[in-house]
N, C-alpha and C positions, 0 to 999 in steps of 0.2 A: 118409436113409430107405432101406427094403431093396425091394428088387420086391415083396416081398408087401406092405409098407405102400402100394403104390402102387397096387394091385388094382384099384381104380375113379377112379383119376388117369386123363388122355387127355397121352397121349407127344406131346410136338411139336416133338421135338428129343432130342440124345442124353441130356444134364441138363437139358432143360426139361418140367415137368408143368402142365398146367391141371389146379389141385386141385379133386375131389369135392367137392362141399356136400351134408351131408346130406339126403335128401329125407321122414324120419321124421315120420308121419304125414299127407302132404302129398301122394302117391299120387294121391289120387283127384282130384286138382284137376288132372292133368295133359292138356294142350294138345296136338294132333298138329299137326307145324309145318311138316310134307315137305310142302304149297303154297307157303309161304313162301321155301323153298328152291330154285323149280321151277329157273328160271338157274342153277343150281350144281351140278343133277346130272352134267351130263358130266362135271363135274371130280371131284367125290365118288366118282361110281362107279369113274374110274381107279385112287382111291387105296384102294379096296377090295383091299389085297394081299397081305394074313396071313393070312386065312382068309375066310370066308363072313359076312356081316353076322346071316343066320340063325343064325347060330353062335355066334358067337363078339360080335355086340354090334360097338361102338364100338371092340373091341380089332382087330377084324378091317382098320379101316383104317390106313394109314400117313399122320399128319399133318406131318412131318417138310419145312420147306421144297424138300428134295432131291427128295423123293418128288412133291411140287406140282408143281418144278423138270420133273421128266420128265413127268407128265402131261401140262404144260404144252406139250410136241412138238407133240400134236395138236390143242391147243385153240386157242383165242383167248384171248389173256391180256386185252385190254383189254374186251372182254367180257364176260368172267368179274369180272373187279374190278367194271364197273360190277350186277354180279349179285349180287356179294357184298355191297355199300355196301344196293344194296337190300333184301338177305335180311335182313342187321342190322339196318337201322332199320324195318322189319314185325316182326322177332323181339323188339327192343325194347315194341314198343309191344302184343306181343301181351297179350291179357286174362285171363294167367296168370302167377304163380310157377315154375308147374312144367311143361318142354314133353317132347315127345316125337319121338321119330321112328321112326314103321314102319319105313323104308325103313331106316335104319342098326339100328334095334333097340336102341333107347335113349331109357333114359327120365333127364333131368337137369333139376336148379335152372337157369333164365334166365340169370344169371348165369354159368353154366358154358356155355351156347351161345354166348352174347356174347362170351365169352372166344375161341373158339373159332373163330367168323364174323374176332374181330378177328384171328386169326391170321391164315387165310387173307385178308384185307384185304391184311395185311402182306407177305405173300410174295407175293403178285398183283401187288401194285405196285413190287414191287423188281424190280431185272432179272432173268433169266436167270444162274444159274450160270455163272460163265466171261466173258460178255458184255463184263465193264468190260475182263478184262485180255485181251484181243482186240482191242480196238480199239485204233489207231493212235497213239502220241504225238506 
């Protein structure tokens, strides 16, 4: 696929995309879920670093584990996991198909948050870039 086919993909890596689901016809059913996510905003916000969320939408953030990687300096990683674990299983069971988010500027299929939440899951819970090969044998 070309960058333009990717146009409403979310980058989460150099060759990895969380694919678009159509949301044709199904607009009006959509959920605001930035409560869902309150725990997650310090980290969200760090990786706001393309551009402006007002702007430019979900393209504006960097979800790329490197990019988590350095947010992560000034967070609390095991925090943040257990914020994450909780945002997914609230966004799961939300009583919609289709959610939203003011705050990123984006409107997506459940199934592409989910996706999404499970990254950041993923990279929350793995170490620190560097980490393993630092340490002592």
């Amino acid at each position: 696929m070309t960058e333009r086919d990717r146009k409403h993909d979310i980058q989460i890596g150099d060759e990895t995309w969380i694919e678009f689901i159509s949301l044709d016809g199904r607009y009006e059913q959509a959920l605001d879920i930035d409560a869902l996510l309150a725990g997650l905003w310090p980290l969200i916000c760090r990786l706001e670093t393309h551009c402006d969320a007002g702007c430019c939408g979900i393209d504006a953030f960097d979800f790329t584990c490197e990019s988590i990687d350095t947010a992560l300096l000034e967070l609390d990683r095991a925090q943040l996991h257990a914020a994450c674990l909780q945002a997914r299983a609230a966004v799961a069971v939300a009583g919609s198909d289709v959610l939203t988010s003011n705050t990123m500027n984006h409107i997506a299929d459940k199934r592409v948050f989910l996706q999404l939440l499970g990254h950041l899951e993923r990279c929350l819970a793995g170490p620190r870039s560097g980490q393993a090969a630092s340490q002592p044998r």
